[in-house]
LOLO-317508 format. One record per residue: residue in three letters; x, y, z of N, C-alpha, C in turn. Coordinates in Angstrom, 1 decimal, padded with zeros to 4 digits. Atoms other than C-alpha are relative to their C-alpha. Example, Ala and Ser with C-alpha at 12.3 -4.5 7.8 and 13.67 -1.06 7.14 Angstrom:
SITE type nxx nyy nzz caxx cayy cazz cxx cyy czz
SITE ALA 000.9 -001.2 000.0 012.3 -004.5 007.8 000.9 001.2 000.0
SITE SER -000.9 -001.1 000.0 013.7 -001.1 007.1 -000.8 001.1 000.8
***
This chain:
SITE type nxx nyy nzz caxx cayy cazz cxx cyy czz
SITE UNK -001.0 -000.9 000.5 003.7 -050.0 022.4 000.5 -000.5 -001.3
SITE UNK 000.1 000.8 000.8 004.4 -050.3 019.0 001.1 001.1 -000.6
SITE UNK -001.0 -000.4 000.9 007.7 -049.5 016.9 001.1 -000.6 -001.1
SITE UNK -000.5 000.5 001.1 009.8 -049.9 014.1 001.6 000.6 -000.1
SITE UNK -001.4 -000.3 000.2 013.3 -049.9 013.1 000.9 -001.0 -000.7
SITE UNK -000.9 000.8 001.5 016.2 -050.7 010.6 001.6 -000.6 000.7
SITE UNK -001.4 000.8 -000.5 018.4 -053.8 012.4 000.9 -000.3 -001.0
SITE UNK -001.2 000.8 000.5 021.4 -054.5 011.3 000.6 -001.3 000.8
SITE UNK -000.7 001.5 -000.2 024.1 -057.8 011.8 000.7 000.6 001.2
SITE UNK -000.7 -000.6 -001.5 025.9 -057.6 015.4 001.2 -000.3 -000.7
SITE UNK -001.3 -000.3 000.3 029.1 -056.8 013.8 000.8 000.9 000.2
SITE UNK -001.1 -001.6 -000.2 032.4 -054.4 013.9 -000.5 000.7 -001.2
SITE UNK 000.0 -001.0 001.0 031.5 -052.6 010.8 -002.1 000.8 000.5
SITE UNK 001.5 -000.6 -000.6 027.8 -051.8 012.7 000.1 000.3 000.8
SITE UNK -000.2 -000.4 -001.2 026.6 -050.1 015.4 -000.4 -001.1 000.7
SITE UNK -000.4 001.1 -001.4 026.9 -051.9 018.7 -000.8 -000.8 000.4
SITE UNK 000.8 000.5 -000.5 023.5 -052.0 019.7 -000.8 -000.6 -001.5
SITE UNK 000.7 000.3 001.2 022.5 -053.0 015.8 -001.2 000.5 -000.2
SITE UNK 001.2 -001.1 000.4 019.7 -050.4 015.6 000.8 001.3 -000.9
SITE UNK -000.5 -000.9 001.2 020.4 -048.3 012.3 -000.9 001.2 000.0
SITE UNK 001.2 -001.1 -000.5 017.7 -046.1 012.9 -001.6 -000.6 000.8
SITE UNK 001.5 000.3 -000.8 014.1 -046.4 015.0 -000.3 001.5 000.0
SITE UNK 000.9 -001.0 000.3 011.2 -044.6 014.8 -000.6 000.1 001.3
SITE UNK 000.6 000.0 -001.4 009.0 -043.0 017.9 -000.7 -001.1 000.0
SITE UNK 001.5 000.4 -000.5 006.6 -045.0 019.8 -000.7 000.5 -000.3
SITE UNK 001.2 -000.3 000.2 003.4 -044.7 019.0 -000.5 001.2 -000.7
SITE UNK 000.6 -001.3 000.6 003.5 -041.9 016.5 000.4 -001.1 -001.2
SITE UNK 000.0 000.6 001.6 002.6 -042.7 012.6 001.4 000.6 -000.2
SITE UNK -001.4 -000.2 000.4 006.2 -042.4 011.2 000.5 -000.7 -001.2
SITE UNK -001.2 000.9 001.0 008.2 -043.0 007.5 001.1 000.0 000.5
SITE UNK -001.3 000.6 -000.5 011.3 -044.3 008.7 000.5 -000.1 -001.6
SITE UNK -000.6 -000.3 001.1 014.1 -043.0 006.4 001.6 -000.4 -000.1
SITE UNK -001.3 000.3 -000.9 017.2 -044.7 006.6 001.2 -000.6 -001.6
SITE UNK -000.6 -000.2 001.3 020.4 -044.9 003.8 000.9 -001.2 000.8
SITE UNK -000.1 000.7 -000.2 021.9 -048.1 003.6 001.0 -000.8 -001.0
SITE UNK -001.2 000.2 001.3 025.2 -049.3 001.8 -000.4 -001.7 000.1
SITE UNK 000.3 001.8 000.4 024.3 -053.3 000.6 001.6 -000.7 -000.1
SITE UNK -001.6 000.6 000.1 028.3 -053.4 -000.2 000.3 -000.7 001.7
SITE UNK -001.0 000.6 -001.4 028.9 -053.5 003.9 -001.2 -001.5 000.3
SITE UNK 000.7 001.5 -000.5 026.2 -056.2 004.3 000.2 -001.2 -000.6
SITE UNK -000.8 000.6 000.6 027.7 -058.1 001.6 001.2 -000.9 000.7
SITE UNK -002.0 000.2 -001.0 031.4 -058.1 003.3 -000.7 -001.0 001.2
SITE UNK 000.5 000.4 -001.4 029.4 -058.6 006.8 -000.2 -001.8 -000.6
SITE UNK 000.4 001.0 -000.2 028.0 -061.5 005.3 001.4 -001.0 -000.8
SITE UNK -001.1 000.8 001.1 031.0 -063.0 003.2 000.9 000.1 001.3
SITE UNK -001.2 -000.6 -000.4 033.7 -062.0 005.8 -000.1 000.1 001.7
SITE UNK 000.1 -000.4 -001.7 032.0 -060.9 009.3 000.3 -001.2 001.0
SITE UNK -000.3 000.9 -001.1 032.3 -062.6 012.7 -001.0 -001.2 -000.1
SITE UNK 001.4 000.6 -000.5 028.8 -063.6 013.0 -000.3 -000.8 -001.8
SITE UNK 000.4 001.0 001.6 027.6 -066.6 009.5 -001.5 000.4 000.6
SITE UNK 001.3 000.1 000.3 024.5 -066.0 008.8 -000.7 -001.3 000.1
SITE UNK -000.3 001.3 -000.4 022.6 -069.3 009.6 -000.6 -000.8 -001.4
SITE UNK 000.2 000.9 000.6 021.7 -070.3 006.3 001.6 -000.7 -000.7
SITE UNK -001.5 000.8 000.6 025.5 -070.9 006.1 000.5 -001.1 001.1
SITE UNK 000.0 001.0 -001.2 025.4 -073.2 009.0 000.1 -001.4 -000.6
SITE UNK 000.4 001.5 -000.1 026.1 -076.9 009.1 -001.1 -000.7 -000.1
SITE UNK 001.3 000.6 000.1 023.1 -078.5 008.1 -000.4 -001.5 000.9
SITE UNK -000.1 001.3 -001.1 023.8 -081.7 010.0 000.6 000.2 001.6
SITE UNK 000.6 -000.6 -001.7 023.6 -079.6 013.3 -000.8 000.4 000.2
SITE UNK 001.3 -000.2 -000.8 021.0 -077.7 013.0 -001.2 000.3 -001.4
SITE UNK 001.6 000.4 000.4 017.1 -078.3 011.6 -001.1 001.0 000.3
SITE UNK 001.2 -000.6 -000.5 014.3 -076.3 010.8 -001.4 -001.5 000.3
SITE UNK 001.5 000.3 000.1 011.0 -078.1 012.1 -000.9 000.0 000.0
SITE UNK 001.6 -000.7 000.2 007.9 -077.6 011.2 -000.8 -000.7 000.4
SITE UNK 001.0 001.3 -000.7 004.7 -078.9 013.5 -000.7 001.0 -000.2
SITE UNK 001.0 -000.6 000.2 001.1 -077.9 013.3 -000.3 000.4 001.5
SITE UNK 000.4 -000.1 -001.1 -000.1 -076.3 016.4 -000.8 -001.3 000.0
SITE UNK 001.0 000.6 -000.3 -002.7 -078.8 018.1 -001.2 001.1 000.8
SITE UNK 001.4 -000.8 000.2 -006.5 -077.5 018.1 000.2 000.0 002.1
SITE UNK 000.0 000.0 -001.5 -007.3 -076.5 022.1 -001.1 -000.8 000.2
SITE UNK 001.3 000.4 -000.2 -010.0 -078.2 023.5 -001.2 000.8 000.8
SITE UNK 001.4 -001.2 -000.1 -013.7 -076.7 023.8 -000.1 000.5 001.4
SITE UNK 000.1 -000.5 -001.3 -013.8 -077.1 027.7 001.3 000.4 000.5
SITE UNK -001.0 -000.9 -000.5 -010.1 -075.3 028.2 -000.3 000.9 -000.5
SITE UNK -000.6 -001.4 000.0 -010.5 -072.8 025.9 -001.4 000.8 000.1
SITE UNK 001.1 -001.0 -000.6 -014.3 -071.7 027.2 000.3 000.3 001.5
SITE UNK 000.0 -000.4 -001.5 -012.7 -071.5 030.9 001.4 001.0 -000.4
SITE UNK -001.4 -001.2 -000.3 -009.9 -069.0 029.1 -000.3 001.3 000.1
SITE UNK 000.5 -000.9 -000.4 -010.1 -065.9 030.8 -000.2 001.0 -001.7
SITE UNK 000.2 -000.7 000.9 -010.0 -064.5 027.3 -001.5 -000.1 -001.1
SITE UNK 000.7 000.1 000.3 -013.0 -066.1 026.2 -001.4 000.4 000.3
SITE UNK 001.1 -001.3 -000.3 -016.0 -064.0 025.6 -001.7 -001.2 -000.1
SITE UNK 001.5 000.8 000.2 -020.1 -065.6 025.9 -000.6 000.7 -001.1
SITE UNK 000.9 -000.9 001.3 -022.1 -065.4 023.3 -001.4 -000.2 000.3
***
């Protein structure tokens, strides 16, 4: 099932469930949706919720790892793997 939609910040000046508009399931759809930048502004200057690039940096860390490769005899016994 596959859909789309215009989240907003879980705040008082938004709606509750922070879906500003959504589009059907499974139908092609432009999703048309009007959008004041002032209140996201405020939200983000002012709201409850910080945004987390305003976070304490000496609590929390992005880190970045490479997946590791699978090995040949797990991923030929994965039921997803097809014979050739």
């Amino acid at each position: 099932m596959a859909r789309s939609a215009v989240l907003t910040p879980a705040d008082f000046a938004f709606p509750h469930n922070c879906i500003r508009a959504e589009a059907d399931a499974n139908v092609q759809t432009v999703l048309v949706c009007d959008l004041d930048l002032a209140d996201l502004q405020t939200a983000r200057l002012t709201g409850s919720v910080t945004p987390r690039s305003d976070r304490r940096p000496d609590l929390f860390s992005v880190v970045k790892t490479r997946a590791k490769p699978i090995p040949e005899e797990v991923a030929s016994k994965s039921p997803n793997a097809t014979d050739a």
